[in-house]
PDB file of N, CA, C and O in Angstrom, chain B, residues numbered from 101:
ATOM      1  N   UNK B 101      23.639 -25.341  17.241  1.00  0.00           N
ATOM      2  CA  UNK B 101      23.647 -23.948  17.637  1.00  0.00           C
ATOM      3  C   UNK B 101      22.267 -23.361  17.321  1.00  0.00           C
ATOM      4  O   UNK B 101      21.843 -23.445  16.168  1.00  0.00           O
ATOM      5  N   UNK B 102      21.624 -22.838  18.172  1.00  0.00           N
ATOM      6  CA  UNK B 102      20.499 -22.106  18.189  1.00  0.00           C
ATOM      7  C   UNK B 102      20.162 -20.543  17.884  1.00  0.00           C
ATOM      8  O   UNK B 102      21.020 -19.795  18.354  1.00  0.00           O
ATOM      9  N   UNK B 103      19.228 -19.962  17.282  1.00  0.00           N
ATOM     10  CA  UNK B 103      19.564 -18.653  17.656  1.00  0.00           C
ATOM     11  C   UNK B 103      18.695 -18.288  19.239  1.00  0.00           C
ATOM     12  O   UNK B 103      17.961 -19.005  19.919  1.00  0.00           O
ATOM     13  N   UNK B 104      19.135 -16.942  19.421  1.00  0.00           N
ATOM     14  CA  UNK B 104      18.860 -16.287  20.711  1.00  0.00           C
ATOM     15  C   UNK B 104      17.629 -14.911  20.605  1.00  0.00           C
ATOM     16  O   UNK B 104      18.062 -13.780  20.385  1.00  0.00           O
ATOM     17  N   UNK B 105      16.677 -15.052  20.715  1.00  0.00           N
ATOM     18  CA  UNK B 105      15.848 -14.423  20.613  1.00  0.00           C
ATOM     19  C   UNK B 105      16.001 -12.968  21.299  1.00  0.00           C
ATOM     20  O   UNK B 105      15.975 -12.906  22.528  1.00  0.00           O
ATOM     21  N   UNK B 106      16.115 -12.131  20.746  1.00  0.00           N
ATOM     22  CA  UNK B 106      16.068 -10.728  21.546  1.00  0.00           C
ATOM     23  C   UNK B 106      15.161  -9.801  21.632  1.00  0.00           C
ATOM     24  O   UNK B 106      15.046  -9.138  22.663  1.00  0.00           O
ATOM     25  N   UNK B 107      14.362  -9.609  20.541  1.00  0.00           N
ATOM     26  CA  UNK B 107      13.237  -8.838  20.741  1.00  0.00           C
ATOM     27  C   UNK B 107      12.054  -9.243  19.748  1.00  0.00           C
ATOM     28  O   UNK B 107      12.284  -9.791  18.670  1.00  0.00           O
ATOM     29  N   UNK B 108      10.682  -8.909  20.226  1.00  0.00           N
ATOM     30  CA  UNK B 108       9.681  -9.048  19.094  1.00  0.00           C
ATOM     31  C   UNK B 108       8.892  -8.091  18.937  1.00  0.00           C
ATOM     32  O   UNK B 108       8.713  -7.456  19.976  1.00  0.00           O
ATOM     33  N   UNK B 109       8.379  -7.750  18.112  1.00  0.00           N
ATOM     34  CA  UNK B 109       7.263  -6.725  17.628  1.00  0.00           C
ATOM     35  C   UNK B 109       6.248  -6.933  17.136  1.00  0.00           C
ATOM     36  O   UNK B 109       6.164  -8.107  16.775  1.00  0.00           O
ATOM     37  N   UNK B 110       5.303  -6.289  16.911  1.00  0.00           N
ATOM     38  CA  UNK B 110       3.631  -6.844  15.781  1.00  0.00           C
ATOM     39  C   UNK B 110       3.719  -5.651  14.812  1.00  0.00           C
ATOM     40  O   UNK B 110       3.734  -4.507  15.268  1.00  0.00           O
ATOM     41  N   UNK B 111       3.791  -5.938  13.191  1.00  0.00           N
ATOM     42  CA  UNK B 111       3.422  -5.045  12.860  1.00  0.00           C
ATOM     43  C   UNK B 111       1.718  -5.160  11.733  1.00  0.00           C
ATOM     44  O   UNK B 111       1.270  -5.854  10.821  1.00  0.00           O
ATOM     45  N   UNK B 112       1.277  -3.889  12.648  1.00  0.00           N
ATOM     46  CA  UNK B 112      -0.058  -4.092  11.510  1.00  0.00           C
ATOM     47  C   UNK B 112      -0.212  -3.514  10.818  1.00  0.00           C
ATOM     48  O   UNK B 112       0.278  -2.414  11.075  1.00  0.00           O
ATOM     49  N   UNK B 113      -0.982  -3.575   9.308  1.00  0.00           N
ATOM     50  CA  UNK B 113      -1.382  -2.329   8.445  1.00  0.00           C
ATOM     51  C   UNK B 113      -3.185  -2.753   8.052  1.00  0.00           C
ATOM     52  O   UNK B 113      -3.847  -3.754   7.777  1.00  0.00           O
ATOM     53  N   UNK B 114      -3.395  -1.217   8.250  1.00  0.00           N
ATOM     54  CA  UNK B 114      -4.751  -0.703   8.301  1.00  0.00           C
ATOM     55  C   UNK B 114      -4.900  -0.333   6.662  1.00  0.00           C
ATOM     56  O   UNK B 114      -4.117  -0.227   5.718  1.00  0.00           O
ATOM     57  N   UNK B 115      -6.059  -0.225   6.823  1.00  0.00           N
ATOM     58  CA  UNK B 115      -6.955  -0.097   5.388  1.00  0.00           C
ATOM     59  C   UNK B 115      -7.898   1.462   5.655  1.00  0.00           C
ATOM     60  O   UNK B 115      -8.525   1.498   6.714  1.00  0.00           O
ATOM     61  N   UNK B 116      -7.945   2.066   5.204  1.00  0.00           N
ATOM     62  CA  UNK B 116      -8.658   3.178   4.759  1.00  0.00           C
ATOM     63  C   UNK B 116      -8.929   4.269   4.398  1.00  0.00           C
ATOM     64  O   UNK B 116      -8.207   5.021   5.052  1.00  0.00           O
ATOM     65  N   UNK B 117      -9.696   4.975   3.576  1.00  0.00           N
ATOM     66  CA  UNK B 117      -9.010   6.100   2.205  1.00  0.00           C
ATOM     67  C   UNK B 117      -9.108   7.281   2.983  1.00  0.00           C
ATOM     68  O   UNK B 117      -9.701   8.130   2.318  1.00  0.00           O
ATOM     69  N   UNK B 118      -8.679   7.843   4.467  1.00  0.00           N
ATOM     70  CA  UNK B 118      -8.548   8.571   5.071  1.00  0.00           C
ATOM     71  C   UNK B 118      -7.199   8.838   5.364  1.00  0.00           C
ATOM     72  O   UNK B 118      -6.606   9.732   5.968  1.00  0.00           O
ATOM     73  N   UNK B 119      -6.777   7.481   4.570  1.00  0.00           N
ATOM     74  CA  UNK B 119      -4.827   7.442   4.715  1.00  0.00           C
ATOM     75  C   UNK B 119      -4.501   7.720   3.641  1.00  0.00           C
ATOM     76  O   UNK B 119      -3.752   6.847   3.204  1.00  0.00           O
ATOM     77  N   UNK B 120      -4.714   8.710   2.772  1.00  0.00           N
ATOM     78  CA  UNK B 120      -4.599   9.430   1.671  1.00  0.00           C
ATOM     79  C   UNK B 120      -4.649   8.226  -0.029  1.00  0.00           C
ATOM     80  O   UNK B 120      -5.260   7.161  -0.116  1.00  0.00           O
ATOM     81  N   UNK B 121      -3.946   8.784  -0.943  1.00  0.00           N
ATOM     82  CA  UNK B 121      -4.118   8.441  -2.122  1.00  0.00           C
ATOM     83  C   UNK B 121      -4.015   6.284  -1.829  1.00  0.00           C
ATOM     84  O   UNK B 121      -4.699   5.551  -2.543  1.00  0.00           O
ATOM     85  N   UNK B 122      -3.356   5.875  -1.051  1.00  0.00           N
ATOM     86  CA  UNK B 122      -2.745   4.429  -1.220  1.00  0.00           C
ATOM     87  C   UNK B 122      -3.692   3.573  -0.070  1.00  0.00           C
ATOM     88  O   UNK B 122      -3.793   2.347  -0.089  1.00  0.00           O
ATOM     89  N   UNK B 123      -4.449   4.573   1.061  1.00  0.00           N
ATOM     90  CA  UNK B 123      -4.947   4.267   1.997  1.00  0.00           C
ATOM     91  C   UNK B 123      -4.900   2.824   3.012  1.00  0.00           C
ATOM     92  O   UNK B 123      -5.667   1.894   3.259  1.00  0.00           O
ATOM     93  N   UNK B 124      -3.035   3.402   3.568  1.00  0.00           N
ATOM     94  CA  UNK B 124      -2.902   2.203   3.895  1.00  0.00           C
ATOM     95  C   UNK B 124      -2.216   2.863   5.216  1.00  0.00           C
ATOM     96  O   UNK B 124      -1.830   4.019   5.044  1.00  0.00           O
ATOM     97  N   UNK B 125      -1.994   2.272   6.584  1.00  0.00           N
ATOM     98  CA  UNK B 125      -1.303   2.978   7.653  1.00  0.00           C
ATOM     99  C   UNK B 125      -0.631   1.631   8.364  1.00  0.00           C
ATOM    100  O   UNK B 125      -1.286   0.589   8.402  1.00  0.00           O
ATOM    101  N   UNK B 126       0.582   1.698   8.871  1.00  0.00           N
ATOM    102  CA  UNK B 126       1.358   0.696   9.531  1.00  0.00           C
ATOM    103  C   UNK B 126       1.451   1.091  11.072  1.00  0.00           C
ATOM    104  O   UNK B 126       1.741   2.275  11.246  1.00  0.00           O
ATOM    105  N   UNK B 127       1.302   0.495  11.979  1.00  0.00           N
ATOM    106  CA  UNK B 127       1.689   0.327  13.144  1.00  0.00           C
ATOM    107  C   UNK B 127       2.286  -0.895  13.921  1.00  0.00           C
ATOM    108  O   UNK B 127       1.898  -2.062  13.973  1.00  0.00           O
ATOM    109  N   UNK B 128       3.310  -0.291  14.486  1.00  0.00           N
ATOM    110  CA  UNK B 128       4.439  -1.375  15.318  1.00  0.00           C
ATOM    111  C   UNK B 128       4.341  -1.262  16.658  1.00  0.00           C
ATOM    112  O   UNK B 128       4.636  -0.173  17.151  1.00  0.00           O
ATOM    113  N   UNK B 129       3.969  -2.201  17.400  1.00  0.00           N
ATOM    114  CA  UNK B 129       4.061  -2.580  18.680  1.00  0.00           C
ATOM    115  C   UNK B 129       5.045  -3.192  19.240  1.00  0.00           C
ATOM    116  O   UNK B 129       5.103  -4.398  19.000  1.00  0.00           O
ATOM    117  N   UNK B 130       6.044  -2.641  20.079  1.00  0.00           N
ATOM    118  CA  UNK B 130       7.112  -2.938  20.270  1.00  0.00           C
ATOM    119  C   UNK B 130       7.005  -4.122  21.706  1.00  0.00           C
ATOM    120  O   UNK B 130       6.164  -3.798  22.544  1.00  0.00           O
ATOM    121  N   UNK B 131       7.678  -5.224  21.949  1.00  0.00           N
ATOM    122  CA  UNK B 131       8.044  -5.281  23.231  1.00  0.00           C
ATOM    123  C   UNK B 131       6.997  -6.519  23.439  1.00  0.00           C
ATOM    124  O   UNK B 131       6.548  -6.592  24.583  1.00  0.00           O
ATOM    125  N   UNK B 132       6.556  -7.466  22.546  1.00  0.00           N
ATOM    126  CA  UNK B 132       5.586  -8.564  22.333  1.00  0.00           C
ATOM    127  C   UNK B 132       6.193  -9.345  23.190  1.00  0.00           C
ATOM    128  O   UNK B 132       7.398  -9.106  23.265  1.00  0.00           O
ATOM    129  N   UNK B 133       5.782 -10.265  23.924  1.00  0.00           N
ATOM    130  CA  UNK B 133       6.460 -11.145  25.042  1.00  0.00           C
ATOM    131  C   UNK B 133       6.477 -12.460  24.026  1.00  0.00           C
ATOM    132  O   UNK B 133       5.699 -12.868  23.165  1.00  0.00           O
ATOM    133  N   UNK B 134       7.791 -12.935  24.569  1.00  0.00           N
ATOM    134  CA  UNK B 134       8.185 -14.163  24.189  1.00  0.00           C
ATOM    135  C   UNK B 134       6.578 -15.404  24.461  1.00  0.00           C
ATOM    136  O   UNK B 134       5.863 -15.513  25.457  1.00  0.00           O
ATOM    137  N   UNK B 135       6.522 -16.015  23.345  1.00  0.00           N
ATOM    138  CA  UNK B 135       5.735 -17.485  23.448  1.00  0.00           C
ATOM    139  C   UNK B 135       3.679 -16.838  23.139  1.00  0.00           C
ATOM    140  O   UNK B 135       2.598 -17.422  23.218  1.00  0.00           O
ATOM    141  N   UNK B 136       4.197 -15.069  22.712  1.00  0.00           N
ATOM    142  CA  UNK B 136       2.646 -14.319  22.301  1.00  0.00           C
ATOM    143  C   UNK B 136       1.976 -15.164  21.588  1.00  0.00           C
ATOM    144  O   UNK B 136       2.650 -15.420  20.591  1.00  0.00           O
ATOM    145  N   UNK B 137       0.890 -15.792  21.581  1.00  0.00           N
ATOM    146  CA  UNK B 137      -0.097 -16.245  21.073  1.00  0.00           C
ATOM    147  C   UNK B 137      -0.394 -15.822  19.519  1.00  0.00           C
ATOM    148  O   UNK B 137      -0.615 -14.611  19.532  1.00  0.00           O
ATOM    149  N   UNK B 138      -0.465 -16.212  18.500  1.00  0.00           N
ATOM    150  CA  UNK B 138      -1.016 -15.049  17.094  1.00  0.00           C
ATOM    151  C   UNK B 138      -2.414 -14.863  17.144  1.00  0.00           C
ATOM    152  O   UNK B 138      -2.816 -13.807  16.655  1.00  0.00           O
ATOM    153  N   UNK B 139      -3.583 -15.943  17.805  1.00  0.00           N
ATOM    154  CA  UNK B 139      -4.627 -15.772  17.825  1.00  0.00           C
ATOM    155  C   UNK B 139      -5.217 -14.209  18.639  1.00  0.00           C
ATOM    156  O   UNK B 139      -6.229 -13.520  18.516  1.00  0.00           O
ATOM    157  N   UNK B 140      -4.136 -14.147  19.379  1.00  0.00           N
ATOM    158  CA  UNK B 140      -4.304 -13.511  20.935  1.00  0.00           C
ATOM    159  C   UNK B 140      -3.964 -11.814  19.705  1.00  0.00           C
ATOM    160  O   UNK B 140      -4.759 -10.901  19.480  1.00  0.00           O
ATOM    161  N   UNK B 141      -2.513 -11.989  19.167  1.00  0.00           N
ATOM    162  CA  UNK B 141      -1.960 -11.001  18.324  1.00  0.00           C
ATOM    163  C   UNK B 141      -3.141 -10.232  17.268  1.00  0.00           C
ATOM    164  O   UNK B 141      -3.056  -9.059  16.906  1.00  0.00           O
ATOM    165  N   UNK B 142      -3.966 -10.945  16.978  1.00  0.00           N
ATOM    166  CA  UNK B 142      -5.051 -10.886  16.104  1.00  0.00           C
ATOM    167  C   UNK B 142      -5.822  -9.950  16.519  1.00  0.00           C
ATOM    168  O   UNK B 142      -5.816  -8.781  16.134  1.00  0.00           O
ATOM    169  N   UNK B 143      -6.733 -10.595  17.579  1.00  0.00           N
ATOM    170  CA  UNK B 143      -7.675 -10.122  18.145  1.00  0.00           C
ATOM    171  C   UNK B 143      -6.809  -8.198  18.301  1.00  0.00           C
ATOM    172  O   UNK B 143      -7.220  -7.278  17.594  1.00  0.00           O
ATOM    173  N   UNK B 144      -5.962  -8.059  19.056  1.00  0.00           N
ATOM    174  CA  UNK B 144      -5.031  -6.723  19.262  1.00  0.00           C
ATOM    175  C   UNK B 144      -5.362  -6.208  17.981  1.00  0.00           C
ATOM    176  O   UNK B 144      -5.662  -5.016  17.927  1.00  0.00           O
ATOM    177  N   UNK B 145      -5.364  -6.737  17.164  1.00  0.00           N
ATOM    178  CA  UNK B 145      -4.669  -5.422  16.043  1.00  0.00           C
ATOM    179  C   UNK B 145      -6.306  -5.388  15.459  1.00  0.00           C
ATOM    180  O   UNK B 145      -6.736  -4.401  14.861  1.00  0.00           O
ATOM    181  N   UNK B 146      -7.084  -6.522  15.706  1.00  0.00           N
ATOM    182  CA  UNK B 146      -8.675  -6.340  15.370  1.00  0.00           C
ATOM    183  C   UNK B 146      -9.642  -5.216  15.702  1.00  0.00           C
ATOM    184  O   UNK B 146     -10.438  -4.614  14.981  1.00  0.00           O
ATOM    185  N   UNK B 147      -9.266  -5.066  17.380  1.00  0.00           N
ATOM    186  CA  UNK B 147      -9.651  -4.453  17.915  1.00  0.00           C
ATOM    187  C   UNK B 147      -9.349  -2.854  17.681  1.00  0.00           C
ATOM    188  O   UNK B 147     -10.028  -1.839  17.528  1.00  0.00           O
ATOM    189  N   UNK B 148      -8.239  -3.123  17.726  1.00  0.00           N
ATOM    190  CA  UNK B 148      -7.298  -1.718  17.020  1.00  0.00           C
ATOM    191  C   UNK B 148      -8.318  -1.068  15.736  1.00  0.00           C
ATOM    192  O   UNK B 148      -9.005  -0.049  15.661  1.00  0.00           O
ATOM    193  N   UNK B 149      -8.084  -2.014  14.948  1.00  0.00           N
ATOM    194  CA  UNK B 149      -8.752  -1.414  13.728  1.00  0.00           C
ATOM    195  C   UNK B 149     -10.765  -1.050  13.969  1.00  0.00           C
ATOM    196  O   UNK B 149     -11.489  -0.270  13.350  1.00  0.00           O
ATOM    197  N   UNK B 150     -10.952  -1.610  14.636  1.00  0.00           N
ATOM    198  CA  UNK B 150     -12.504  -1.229  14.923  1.00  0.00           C
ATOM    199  C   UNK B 150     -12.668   0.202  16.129  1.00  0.00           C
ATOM    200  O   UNK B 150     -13.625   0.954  16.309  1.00  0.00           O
ATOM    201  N   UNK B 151     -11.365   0.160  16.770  1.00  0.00           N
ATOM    202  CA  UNK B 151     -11.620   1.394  16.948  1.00  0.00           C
ATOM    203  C   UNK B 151     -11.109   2.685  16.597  1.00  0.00           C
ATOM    204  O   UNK B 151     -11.258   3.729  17.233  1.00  0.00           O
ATOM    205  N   UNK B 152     -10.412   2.489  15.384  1.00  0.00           N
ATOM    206  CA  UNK B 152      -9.878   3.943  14.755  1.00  0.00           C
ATOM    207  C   UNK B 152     -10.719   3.420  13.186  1.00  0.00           C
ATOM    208  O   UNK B 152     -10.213   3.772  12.120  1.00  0.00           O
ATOM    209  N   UNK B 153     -12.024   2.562  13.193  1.00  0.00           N
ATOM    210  CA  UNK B 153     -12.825   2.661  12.242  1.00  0.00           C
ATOM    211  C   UNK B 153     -12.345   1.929  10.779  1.00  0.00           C
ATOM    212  O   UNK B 153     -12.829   2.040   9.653  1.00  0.00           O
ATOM    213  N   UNK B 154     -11.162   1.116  11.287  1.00  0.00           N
ATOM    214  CA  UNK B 154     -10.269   0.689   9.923  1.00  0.00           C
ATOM    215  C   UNK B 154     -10.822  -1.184   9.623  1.00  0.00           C
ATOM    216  O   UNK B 154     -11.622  -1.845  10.285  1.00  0.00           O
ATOM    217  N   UNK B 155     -10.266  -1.464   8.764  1.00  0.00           N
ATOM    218  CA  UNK B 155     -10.396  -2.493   8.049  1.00  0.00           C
ATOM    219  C   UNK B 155      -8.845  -2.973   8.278  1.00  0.00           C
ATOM    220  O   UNK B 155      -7.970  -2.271   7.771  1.00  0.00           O
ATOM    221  N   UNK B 156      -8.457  -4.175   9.042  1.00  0.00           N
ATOM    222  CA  UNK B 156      -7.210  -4.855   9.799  1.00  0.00           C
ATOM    223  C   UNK B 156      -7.051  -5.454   8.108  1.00  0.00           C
ATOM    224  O   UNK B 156      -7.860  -6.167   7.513  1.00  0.00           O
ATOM    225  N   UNK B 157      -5.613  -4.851   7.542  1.00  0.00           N
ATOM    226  CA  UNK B 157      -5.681  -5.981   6.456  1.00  0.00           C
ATOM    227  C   UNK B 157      -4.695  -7.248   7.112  1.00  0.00           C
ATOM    228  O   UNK B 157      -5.038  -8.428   7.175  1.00  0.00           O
ATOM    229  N   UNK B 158      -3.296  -6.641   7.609  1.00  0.00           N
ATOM    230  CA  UNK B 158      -2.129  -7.458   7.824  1.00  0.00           C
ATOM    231  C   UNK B 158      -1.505  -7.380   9.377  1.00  0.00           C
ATOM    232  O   UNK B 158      -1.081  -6.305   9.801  1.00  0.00           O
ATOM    233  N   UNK B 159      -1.487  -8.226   9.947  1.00  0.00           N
ATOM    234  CA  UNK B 159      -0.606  -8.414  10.846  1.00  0.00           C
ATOM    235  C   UNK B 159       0.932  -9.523  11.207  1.00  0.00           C
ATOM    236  O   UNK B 159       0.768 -10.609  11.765  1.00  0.00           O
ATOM    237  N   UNK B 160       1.923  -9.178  10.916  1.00  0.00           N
ATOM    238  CA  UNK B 160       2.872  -9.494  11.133  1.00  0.00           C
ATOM    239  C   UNK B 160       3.925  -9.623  12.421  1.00  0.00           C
ATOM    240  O   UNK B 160       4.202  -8.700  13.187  1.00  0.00           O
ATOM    241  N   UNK B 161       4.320 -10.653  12.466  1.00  0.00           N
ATOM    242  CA  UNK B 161       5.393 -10.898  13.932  1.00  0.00           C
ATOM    243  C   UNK B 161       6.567 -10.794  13.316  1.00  0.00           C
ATOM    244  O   UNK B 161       6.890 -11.543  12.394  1.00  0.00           O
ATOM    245  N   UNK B 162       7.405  -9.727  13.837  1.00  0.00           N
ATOM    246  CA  UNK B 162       8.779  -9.335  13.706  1.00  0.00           C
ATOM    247  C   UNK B 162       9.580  -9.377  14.564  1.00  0.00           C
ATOM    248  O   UNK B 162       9.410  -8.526  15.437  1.00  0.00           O
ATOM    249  N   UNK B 163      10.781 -10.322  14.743  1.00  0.00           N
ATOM    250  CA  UNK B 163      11.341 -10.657  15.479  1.00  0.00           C
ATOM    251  C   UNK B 163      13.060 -10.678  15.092  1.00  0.00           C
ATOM    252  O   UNK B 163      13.429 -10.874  13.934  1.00  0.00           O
ATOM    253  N   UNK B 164      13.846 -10.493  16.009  1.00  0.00           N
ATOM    254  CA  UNK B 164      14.679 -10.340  15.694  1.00  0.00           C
ATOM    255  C   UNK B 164      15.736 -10.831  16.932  1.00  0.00           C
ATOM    256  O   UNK B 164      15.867 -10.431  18.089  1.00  0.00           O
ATOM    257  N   UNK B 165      16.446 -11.909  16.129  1.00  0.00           N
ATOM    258  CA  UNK B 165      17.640 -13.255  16.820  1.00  0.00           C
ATOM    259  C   UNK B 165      19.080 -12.920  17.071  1.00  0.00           C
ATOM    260  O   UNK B 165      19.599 -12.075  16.342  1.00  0.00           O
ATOM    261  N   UNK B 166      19.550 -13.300  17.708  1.00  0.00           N
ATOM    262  CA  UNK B 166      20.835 -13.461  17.766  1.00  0.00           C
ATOM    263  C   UNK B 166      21.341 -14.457  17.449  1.00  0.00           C
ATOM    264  O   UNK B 166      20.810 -15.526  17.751  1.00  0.00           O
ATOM    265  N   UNK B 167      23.062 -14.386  16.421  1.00  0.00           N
ATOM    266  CA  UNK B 167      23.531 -15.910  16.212  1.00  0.00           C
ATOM    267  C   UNK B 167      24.616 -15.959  17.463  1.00  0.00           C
ATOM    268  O   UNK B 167      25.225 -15.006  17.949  1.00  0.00           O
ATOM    269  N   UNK B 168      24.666 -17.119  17.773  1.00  0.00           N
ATOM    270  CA  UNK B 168      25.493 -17.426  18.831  1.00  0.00           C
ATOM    271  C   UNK B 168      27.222 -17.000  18.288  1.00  0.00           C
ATOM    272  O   UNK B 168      27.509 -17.275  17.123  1.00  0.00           O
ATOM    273  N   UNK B 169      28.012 -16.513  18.953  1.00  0.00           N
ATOM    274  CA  UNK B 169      29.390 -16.757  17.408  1.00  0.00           C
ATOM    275  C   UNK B 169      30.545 -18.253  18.358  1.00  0.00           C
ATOM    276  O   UNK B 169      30.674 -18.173  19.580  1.00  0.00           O
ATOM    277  N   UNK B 170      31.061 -19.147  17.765  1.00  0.00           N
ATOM    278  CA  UNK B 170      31.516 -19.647  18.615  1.00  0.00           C
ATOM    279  C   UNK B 170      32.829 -19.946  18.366  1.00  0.00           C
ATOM    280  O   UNK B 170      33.252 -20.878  17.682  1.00  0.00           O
ATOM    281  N   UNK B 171      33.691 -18.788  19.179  1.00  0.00           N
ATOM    282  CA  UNK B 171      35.701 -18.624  19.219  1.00  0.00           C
ATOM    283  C   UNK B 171      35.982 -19.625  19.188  1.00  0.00           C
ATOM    284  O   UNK B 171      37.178 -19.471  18.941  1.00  0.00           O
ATOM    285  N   UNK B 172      35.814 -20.871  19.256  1.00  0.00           N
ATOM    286  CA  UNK B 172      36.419 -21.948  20.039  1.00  0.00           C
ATOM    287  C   UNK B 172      36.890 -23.164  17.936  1.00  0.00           C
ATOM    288  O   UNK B 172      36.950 -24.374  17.716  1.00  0.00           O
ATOM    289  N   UNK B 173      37.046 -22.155  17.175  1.00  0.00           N
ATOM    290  CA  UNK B 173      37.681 -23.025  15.911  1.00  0.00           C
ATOM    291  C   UNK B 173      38.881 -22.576  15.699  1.00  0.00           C
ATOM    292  O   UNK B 173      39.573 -23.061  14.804  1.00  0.00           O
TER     293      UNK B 173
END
C-alpha cells in the first residue's frame, strides 16, 4: 500500500533584522507540482530573498499524503 500524494508546498524562511526582535520571516508557496526539482526549489526562494534584500536561510518541501484505507478485512 502506497501513500497518495495530494498536495505540496515550499516553505521558506528569510533572515533579516527588519523582521523585528528574532528577524526571521516564513513564506509558503502553495501548489508545487508533483516531481519539483529542489535544485530548481532553491534557486525560487534564492531569488526571492535577493529581491526583498534577505539572506535565504531555509527552504523546506511540505507535502501532504493520503493513506489508502482498505474495507476489504
Amino acid at each position: 500500500m502506497n501513500f497518495q500524494l495530494l498536495e505540496q508546498s515550499v516553505q521558506y524562511t528569510f533572515l533579516n533584522s527588519k523582521y523585528g526582535s528574532e528577524g526571521i520571516k516564513t513564506r509558503v508557496l502553495k501548489n508545487v507540482k508533483k516531481g519539483a526539482a529542489a535544485d530548481g526549489l532553491a534557486e525560487v526562494g534564492s531569488a526571492l530573498a535577493k529581491l526583498q534584500r534577505d539572506e535565504l536561510a531555509t527552504a523546506t518541501l511540505v507535502q501532504k499524503q493520503g493513506i489508502p484505507l482498505d474495507d476489504e478485512e
